[in-house]
PyMOL commands that place a pseudoatom at each C-alpha (Angstrom):
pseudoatom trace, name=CA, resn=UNK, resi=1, chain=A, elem=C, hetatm=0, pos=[-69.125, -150.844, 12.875]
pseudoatom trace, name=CA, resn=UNK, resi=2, chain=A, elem=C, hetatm=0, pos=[-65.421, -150.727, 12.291]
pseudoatom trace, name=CA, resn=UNK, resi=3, chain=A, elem=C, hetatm=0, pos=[-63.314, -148.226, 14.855]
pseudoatom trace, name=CA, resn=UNK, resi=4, chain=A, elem=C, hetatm=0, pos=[-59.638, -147.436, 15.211]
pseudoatom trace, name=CA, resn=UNK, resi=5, chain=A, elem=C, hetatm=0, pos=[-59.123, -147.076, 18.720]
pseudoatom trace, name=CA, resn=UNK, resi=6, chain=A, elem=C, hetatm=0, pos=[-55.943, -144.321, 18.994]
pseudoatom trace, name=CA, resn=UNK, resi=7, chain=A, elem=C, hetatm=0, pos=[-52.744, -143.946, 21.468]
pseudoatom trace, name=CA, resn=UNK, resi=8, chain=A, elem=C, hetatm=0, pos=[-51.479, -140.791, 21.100]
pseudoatom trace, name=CA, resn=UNK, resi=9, chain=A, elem=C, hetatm=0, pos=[-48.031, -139.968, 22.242]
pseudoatom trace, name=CA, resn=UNK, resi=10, chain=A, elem=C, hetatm=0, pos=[-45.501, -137.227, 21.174]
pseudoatom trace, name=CA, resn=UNK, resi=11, chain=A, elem=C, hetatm=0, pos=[-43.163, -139.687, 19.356]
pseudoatom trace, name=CA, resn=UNK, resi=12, chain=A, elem=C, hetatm=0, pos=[-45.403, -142.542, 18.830]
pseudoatom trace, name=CA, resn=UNK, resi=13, chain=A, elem=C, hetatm=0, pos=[-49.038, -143.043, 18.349]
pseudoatom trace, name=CA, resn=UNK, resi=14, chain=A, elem=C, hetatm=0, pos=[-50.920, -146.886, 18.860]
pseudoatom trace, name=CA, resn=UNK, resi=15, chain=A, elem=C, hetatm=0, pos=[-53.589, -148.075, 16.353]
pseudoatom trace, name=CA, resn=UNK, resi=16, chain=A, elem=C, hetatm=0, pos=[-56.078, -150.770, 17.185]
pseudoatom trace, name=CA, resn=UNK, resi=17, chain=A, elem=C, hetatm=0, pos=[-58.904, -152.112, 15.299]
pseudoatom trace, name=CA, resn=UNK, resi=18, chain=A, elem=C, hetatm=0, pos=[-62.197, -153.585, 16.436]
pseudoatom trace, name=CA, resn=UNK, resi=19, chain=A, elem=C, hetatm=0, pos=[-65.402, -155.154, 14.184]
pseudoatom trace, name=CA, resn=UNK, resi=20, chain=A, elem=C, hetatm=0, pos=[-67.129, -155.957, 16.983]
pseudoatom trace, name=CA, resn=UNK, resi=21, chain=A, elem=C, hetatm=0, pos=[-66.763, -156.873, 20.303]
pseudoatom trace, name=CA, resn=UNK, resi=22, chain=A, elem=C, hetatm=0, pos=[-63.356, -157.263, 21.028]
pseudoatom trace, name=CA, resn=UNK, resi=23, chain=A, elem=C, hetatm=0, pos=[-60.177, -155.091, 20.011]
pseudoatom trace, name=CA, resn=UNK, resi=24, chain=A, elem=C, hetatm=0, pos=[-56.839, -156.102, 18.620]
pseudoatom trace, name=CA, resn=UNK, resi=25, chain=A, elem=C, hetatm=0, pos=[-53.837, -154.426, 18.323]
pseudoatom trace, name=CA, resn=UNK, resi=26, chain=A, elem=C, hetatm=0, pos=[-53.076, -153.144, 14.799]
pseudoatom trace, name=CA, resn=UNK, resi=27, chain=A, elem=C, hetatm=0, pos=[-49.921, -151.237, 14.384]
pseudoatom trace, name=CA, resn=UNK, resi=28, chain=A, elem=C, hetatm=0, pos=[-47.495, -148.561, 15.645]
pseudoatom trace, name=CA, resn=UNK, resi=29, chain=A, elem=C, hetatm=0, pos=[-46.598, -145.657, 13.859]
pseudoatom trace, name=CA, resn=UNK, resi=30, chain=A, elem=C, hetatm=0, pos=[-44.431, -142.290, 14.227]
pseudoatom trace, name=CA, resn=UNK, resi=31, chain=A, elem=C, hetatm=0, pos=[-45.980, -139.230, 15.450]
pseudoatom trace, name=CA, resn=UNK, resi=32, chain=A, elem=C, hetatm=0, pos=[-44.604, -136.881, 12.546]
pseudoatom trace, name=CA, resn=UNK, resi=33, chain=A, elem=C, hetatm=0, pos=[-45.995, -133.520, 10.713]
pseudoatom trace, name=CA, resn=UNK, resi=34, chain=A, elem=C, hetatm=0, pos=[-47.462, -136.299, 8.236]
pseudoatom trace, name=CA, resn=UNK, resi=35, chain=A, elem=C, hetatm=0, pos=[-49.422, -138.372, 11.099]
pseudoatom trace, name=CA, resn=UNK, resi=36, chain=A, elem=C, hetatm=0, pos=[-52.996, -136.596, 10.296]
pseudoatom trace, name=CA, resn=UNK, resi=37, chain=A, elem=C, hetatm=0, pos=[-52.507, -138.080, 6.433]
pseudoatom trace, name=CA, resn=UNK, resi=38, chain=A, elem=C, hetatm=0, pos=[-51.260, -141.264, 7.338]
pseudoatom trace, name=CA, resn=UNK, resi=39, chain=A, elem=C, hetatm=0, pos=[-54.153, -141.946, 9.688]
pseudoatom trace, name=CA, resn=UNK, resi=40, chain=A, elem=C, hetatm=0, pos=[-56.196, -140.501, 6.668]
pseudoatom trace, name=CA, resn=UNK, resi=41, chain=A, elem=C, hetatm=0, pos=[-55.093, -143.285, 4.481]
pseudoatom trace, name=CA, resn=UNK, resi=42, chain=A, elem=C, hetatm=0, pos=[-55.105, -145.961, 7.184]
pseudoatom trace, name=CA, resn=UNK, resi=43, chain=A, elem=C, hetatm=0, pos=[-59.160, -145.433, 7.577]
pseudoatom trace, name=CA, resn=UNK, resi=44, chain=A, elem=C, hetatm=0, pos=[-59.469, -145.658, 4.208]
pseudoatom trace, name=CA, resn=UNK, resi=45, chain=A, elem=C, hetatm=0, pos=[-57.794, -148.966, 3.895]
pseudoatom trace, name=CA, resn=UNK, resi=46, chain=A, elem=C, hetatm=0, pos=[-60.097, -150.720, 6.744]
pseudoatom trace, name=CA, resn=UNK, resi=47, chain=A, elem=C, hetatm=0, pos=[-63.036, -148.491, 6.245]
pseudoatom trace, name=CA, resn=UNK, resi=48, chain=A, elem=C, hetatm=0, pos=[-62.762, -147.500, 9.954]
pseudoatom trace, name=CA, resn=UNK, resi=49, chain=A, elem=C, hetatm=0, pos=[-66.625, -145.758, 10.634]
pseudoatom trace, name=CA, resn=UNK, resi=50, chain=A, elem=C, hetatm=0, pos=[-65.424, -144.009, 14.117]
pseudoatom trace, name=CA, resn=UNK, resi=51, chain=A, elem=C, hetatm=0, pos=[-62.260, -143.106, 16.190]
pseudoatom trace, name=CA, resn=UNK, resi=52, chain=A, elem=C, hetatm=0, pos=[-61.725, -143.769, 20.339]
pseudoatom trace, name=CA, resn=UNK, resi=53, chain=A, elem=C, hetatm=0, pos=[-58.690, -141.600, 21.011]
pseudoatom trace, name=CA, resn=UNK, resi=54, chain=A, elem=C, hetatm=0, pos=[-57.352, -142.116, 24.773]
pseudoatom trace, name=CA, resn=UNK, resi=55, chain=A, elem=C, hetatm=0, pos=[-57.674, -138.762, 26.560]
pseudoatom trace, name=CA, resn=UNK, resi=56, chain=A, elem=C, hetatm=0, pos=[-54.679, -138.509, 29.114]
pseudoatom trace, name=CA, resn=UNK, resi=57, chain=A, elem=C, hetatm=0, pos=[-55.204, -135.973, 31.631]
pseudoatom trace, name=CA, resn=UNK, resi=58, chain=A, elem=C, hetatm=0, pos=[-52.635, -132.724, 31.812]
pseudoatom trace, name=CA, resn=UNK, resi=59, chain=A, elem=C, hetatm=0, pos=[-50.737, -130.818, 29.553]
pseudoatom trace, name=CA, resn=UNK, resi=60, chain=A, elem=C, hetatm=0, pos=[-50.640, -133.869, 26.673]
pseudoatom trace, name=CA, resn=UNK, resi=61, chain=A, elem=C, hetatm=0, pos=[-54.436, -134.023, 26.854]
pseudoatom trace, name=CA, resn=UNK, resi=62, chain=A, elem=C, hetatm=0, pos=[-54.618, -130.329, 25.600]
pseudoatom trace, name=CA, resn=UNK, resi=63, chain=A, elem=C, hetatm=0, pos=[-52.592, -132.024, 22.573]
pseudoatom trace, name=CA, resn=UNK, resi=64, chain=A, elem=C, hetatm=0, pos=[-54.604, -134.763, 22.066]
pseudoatom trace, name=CA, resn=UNK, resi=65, chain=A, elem=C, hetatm=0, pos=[-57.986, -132.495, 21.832]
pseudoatom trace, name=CA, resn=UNK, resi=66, chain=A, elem=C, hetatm=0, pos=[-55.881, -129.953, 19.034]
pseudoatom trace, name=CA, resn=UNK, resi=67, chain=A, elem=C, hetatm=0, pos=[-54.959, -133.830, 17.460]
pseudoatom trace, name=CA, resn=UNK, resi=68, chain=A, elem=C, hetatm=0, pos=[-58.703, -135.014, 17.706]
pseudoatom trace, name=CA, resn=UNK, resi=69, chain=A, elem=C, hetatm=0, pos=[-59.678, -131.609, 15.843]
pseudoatom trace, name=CA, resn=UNK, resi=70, chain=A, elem=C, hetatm=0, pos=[-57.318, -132.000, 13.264]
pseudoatom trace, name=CA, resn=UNK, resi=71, chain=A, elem=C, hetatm=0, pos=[-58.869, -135.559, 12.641]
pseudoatom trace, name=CA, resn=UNK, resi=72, chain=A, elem=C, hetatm=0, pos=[-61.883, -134.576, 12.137]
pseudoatom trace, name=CA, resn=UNK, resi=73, chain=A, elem=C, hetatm=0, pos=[-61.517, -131.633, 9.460]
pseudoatom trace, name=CA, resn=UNK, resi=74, chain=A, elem=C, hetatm=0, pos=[-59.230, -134.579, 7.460]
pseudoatom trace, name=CA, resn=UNK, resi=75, chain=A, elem=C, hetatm=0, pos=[-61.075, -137.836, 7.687]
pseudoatom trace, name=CA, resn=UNK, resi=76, chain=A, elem=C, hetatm=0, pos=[-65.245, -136.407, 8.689]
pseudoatom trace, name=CA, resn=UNK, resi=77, chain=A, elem=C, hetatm=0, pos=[-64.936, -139.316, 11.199]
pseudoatom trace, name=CA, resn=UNK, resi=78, chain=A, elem=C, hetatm=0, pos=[-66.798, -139.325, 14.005]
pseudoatom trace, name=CA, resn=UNK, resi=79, chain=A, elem=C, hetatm=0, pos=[-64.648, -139.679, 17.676]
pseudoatom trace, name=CA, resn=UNK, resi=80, chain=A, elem=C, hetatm=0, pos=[-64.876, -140.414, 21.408]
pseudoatom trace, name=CA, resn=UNK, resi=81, chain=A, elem=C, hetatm=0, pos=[-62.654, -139.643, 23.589]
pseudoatom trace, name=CA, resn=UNK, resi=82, chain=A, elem=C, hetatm=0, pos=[-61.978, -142.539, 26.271]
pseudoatom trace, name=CA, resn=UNK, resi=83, chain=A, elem=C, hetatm=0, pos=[-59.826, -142.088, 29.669]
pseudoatom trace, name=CA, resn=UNK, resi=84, chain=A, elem=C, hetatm=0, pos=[-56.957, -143.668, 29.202]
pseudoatom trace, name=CA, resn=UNK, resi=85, chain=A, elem=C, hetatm=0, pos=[-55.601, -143.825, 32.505]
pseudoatom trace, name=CA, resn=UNK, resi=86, chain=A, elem=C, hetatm=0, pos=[-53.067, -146.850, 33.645]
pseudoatom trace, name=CA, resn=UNK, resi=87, chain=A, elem=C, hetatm=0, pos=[-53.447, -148.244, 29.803]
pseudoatom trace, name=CA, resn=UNK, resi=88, chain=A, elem=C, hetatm=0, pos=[-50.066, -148.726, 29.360]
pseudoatom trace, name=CA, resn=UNK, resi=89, chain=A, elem=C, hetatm=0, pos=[-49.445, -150.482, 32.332]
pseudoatom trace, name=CA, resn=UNK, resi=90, chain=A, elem=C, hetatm=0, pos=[-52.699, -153.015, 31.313]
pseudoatom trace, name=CA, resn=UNK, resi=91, chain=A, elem=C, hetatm=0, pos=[-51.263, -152.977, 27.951]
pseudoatom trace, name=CA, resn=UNK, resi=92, chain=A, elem=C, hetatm=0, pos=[-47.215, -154.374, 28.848]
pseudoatom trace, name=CA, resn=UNK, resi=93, chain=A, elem=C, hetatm=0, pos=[-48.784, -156.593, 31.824]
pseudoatom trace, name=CA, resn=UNK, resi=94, chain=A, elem=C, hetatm=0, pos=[-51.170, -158.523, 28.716]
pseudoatom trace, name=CA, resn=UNK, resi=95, chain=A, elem=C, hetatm=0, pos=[-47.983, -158.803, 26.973]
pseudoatom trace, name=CA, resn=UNK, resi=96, chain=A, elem=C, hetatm=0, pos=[-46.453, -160.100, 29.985]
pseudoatom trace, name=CA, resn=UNK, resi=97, chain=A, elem=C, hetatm=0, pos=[-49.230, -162.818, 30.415]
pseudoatom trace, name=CA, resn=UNK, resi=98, chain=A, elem=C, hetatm=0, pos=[-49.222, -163.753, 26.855]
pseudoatom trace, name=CA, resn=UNK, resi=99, chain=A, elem=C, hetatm=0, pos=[-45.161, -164.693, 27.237]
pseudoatom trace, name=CA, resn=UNK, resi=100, chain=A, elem=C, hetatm=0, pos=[-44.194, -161.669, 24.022]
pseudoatom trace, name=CA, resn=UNK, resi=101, chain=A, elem=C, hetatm=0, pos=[-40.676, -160.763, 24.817]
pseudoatom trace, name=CA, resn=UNK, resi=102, chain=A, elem=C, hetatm=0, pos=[-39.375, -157.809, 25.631]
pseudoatom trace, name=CA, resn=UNK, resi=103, chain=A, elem=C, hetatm=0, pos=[-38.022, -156.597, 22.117]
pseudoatom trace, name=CA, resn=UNK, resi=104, chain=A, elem=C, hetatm=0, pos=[-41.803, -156.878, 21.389]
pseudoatom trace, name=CA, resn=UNK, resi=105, chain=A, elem=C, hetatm=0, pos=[-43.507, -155.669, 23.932]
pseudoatom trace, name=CA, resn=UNK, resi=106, chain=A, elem=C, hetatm=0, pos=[-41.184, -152.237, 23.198]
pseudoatom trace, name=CA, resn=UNK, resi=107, chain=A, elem=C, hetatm=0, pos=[-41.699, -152.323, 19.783]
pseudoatom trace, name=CA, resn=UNK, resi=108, chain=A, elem=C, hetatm=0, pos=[-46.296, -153.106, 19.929]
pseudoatom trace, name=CA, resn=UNK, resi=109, chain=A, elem=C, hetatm=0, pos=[-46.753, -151.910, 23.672]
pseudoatom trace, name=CA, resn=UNK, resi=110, chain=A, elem=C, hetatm=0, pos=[-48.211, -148.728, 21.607]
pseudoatom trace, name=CA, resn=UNK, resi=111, chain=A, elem=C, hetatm=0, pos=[-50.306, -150.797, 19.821]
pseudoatom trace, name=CA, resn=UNK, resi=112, chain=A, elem=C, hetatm=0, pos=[-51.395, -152.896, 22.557]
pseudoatom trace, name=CA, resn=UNK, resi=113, chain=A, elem=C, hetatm=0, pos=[-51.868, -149.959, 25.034]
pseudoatom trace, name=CA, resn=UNK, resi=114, chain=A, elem=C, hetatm=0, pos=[-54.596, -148.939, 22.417]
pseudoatom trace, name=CA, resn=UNK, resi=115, chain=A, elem=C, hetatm=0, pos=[-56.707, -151.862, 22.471]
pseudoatom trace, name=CA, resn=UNK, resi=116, chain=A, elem=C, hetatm=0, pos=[-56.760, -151.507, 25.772]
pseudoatom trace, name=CA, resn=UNK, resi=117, chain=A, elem=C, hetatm=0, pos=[-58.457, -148.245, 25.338]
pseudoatom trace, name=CA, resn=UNK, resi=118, chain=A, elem=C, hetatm=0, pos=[-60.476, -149.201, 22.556]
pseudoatom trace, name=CA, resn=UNK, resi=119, chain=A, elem=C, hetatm=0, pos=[-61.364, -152.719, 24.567]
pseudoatom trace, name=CA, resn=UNK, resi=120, chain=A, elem=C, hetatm=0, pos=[-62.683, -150.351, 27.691]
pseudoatom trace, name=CA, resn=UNK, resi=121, chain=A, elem=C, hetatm=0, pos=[-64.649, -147.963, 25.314]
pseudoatom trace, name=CA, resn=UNK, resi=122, chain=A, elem=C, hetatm=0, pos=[-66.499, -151.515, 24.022]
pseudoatom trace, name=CA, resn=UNK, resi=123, chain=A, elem=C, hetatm=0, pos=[-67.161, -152.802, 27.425]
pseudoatom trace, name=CA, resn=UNK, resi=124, chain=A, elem=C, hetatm=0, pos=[-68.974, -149.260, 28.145]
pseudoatom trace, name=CA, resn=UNK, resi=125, chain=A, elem=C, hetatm=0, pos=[-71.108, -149.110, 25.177]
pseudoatom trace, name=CA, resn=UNK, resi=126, chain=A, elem=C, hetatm=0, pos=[-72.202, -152.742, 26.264]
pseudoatom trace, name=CA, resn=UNK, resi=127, chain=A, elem=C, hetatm=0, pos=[-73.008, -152.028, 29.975]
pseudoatom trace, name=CA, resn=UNK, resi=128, chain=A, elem=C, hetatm=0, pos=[-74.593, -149.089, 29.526]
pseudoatom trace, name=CA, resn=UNK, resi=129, chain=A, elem=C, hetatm=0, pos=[-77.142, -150.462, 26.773]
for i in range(1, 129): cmd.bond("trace and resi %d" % i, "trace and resi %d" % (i + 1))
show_as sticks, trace
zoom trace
């Protein structure tokens, strides 16, 4: 099964891409009026099967759900929701470790913070089988 795993953020939103067991960062795009048809098109291209959108808690989670909805009614793509607590954090200190400099790790840590949401969502859909 093919899933985008999803950062959402008010300016930016993270993409990353799993076909199995592990997740890799794909790309970062801008959060814009257009963002629902972009994603659209971006499923299409890698035949993504479901969505894991990180659910922050607060007044941007409310925002994500309204996001998650509008998903749905455009692309008839299944989603989770997956906590995405201290992702960010895990997502610049991989970045870190792996030596990517800091130009980089501004310009992906979207990307990256949304394979580490998409990585946790794999490792619980393992565990609990």
């Amino acid at each position: 099964m093919i899933i985008l795993g999803i950062d959402y953020g008010l300016s930016k939103i993270g993409l990353a891409i799993s076909e199995g067991e592990l997740a890799q960062p794909l790309m970062v795009i801008q959060n814009s009026e257009k963002i629902i048809g972009e994603i659209f098109k971006i499923c299409q291209k890698y035949q993504i099967e479901k969505l894991v959108i990180g659910l922050p808690e607060g007044s941007l989670g409310e925002k994500v759900k309204e996001f998650a909805g509008q998903l749905l009614l455009s692309t008839k793509i299944i989603f989770e929701f997956q906590d995405e607590t201290l992702t960010t954090r895990q997502a610049l200190a991989k970045m870190i470790e792996a030596k990517k400099g800091k130009k980089i790790r501004r310009s992906l840590k979207d990307a990256f913070a949304a394979a580490c949401i998409l990585q946790e969502y794999l490792e619980e859909r393992r565990r609990d089988v």
